[in-house]
N, C-alpha and C positions, 0 to 999 in steps of 0.2 A: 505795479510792483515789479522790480529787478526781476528774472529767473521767471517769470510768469507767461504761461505759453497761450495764443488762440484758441480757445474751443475748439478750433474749427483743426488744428492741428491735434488735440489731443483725441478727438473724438475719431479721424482717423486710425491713429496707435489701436481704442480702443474697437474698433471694425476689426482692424485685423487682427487684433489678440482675440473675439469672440470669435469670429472665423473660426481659428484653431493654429493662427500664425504665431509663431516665435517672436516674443520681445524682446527687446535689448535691454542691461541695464538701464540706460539711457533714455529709452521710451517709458519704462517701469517709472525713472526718478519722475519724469516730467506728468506722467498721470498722477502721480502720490502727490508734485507738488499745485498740478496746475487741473486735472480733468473736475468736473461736477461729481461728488459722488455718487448722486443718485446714479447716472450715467454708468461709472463705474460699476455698481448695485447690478442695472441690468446687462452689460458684455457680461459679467463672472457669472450671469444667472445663467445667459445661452450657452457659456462654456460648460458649465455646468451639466448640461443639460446634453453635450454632446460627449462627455466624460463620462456620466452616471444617470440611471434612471431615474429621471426630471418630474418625478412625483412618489418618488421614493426618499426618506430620511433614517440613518440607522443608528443604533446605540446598542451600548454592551451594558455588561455587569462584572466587576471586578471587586476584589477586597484590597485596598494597600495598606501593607505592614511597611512602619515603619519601623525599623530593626535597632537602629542608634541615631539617637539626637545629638552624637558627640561628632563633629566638625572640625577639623581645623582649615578648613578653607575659609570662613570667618568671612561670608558675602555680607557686604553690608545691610542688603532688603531680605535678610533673613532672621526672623525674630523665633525659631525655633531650635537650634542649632545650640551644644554648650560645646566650649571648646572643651580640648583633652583636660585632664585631668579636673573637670568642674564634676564636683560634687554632687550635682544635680544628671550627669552624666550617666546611660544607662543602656543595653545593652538584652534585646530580647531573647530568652532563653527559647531553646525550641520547642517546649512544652508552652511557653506562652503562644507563641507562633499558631502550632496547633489549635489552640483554644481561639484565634481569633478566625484561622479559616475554618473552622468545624459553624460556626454561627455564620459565614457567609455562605458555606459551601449550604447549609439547610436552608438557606432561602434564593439558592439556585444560582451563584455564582460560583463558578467554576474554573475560575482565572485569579494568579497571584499577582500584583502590583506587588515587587517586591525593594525598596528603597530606603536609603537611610545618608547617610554622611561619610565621607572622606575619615576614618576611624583609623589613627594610627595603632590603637591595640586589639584589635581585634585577630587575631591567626586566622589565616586561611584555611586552615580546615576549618573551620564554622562556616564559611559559606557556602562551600562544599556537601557537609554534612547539610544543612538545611536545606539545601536541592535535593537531594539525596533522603531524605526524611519527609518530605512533603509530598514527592513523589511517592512514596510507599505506604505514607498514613493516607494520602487522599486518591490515589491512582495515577496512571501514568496520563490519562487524558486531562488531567489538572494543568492547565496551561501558568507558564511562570514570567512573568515578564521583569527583567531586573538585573540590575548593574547600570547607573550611566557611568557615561566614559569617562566622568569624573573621578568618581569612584574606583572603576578600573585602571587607572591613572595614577590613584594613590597605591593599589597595589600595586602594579610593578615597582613603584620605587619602594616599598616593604620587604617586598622577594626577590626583586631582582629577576622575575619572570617578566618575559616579554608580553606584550598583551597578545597577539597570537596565543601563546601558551594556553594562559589565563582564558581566554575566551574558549578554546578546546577542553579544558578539564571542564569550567563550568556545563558548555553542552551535554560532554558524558553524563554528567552528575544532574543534570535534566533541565534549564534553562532553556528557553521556549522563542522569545525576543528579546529587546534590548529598549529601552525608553531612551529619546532622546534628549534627556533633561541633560540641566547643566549650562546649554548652548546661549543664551537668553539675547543678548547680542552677538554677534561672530565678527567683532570690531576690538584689537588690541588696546586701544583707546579707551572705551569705555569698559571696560573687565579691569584698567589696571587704576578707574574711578571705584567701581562697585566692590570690583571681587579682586583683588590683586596677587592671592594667595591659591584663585581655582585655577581647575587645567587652561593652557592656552590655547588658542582660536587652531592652530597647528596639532596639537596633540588632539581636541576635541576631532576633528577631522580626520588625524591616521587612527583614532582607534574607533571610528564611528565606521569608516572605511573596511577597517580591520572585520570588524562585526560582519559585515555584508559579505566580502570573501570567505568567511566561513561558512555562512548560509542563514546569518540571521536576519532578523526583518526587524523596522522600529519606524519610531514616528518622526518627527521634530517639530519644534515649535519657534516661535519669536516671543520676544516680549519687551514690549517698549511701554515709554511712561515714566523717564529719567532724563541721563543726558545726552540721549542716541540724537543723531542729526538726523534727517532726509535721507541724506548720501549712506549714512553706516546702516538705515532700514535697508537700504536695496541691497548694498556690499552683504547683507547676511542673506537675503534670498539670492543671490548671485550665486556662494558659495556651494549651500544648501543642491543647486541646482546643477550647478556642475559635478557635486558630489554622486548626485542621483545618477549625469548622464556617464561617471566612469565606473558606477558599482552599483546601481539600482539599492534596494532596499528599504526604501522609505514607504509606506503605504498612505502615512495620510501626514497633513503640515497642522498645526492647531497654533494661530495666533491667540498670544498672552497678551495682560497689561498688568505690571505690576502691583502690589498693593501695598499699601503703605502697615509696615511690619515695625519697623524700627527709627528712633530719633534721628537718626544720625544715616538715613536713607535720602538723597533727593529726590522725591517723585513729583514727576508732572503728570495732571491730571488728564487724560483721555476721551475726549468726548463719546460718543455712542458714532456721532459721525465720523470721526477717523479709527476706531475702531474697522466700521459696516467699511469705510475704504480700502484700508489694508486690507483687510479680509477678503473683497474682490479684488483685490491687486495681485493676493498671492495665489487666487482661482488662475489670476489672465497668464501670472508670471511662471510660477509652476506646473508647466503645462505635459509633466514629467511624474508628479508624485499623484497619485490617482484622487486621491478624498483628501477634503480639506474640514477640518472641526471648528462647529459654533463654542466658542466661550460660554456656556449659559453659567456652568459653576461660576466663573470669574464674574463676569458680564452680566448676568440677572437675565428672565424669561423675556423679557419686553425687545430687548436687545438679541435673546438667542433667536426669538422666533422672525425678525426682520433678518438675522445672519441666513438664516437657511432660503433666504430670497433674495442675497445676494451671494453667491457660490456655493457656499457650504453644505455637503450631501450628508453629515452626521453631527451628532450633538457630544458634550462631554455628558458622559453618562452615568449611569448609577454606582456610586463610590460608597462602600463601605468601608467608613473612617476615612477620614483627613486631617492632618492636624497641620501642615504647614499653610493653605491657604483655607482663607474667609470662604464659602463657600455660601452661592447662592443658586444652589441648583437645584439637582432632578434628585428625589430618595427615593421609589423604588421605581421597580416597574411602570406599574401601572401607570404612574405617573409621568415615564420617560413617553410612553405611548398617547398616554392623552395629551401633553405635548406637542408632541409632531403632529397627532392628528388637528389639533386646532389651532397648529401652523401653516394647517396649509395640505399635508402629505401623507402617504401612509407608512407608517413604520413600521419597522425590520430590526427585529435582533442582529446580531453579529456576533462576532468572536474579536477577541486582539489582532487577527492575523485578517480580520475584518472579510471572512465565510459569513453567508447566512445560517440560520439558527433556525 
């Protein structure tokens, strides 16, 4: 087959990317297109192992509020979203707010996932006030994770504030990190298939950047299972990477696959084996952002617990509420911990800012 490299050529890439040697886009595409995966599986295991403690797995506990299901960014693989002015469109008050972290906060999560939609009527003091409000109904140690640069995106062009701005008042007002949703490919190309109306690949990037020179910390993810090529998986860990090497800020990368939400969505389906690939690929490729995340919500147990033996030092973890994806993961504790233990490892709480616990 065309493009198809020697073993014996990729298995080198893969020596020296377990080493702890820098890969090229170019060695990246040719392992994604051409290495064993299994192979792959074990360099991201050793790197792994020279990154983070190689019998250690970690997981948090968060609650996400979803604040507005009202969107006008109208992504096509999103089947929860009403655009403006739908009927069905709605908008949490901050006594609801409350009431959802008071029932997470007594079963010991102590971190807001806070996300919703590109909302053209919302004012800005409300999100304001609920950092502000959150912080003083639950304590200052209530960590807030929330705004993607989506989001922060549609506000500046509401206010007319710059996202610098925006991201400084949010801090004062007690905003903790920054989620890196939104990003899903970092390909102009397929954003103007999917999503032709979200932030662009440019914007997603100056105000992800933006966050880190102010002192925030956030994750990022991939998500493939459409009409990404080869070439556009690496072009967004390329970005991703060079991003980290001018502004750090990333803690951990958590590869997606999409799920099939809406008619009018093209998804390609994803094997468990180019999943467990990528997923070592972004171990060997990333050799910059410290943790990398099992898919187990997305991906199912079967799959998370082979992920954590091919790079992955943490799992996605215990979510209190979800409503945009199908979720086949971890619900409490207990269960995040027997988990990992009969994956292999011993488990470690965390924090978002990914402290031990």
């Amino acid at each position: 087959m065309a493009g198809i490299l020697e073993p014996e050529k990729t298995d080198i890439i893969l020596e020296k990317a377990a080493a702890g040697e820098r890969i090229t886009p170019g060695e990246a595409l040719d392992v994604y297109r051409s290495a064993d995966f299994l192979k792959v599986m074990a360099a991201a295991r050793a790197a792994r192992g020279k990154i983070n403690d190689p019998v250690v797995a970690t997981y948090t506990l968060f609650r996400i509020v979803n604040y507005t299901n009202v969107c006008s960014a109208a992504c096509s693989f999103c089947g929860f979203h009403c655009p403006p002015g739908d009927p069905a469109g709605r908008v949490l008050t901050i006594e609801e707010i409350f009431e959802k972290m008071q029932a997470a906060v007594a079963a010991g999560a102590r971190q807001l996932f806070f996300q919703g939609g590109v909302n053209p009527d919302i004012p800005f003091d409300y999100y304001i006030d609920v950092l502000r409000g959150v912080k003083k109904e639950f304590g200052e140690d209530i960590h807030i994770r929330a705004f993607s640069p989506g989001e922060i995106h549609g506000m500046e062009l509401r206010t007319g504030k710059p996202a610098r701005e925006i991201i400084r008042e949010f801090k004062a007002a007690g905003m903790d990190s920054i989620p890196g949703a939104g990003a899903e490919i970092l390909s102009g190309r397929v954003r103007g298939i999917l999503s032709p109306e979200k932030i662009s690949v440019t914007d997603w990037v100056r105000i992800m950047e933006t966050c880190f020179e102010e002192g925030l910390s956030a994750s990022a993810n991939i998500v493939i299972g459409s009409v990404e090529t080869a070439e556009e998986i690496i072009e967004h860990l390329r970005i991703v990477r060079e991003l980290q090497d001018r502004a750090g800020g990333f803690l951990a990368f958590i590869p997606w696959t999409f799920q099939k939400q809406t008619s009018k969505f093209p998804i390609r389906p994803v094997s468990p084996r180019e999943y467990l690939k990528l997923l070592g690929l972004c171990r060997l490729f990333l050799d910059n952002i410290p943790h990398i995340e099992a898919s187990v919500l997305g991906m199912g147990r079967e799959v998370g617990e082979l992920a954590l033996h091919a790079g992955a030092d943490d799992i996605s973890s215990v979510v209190f509420e979800e409503n945009v994806l199908t979720s086949y993961g971890i619900g409490t504790e207990a269960d995040a911990r027997d988990f990992i233990r009969s994956s292999g490892f011993i488990p470690q709480r965390r924090d978002l800012l990914y402290r031990a616990m």
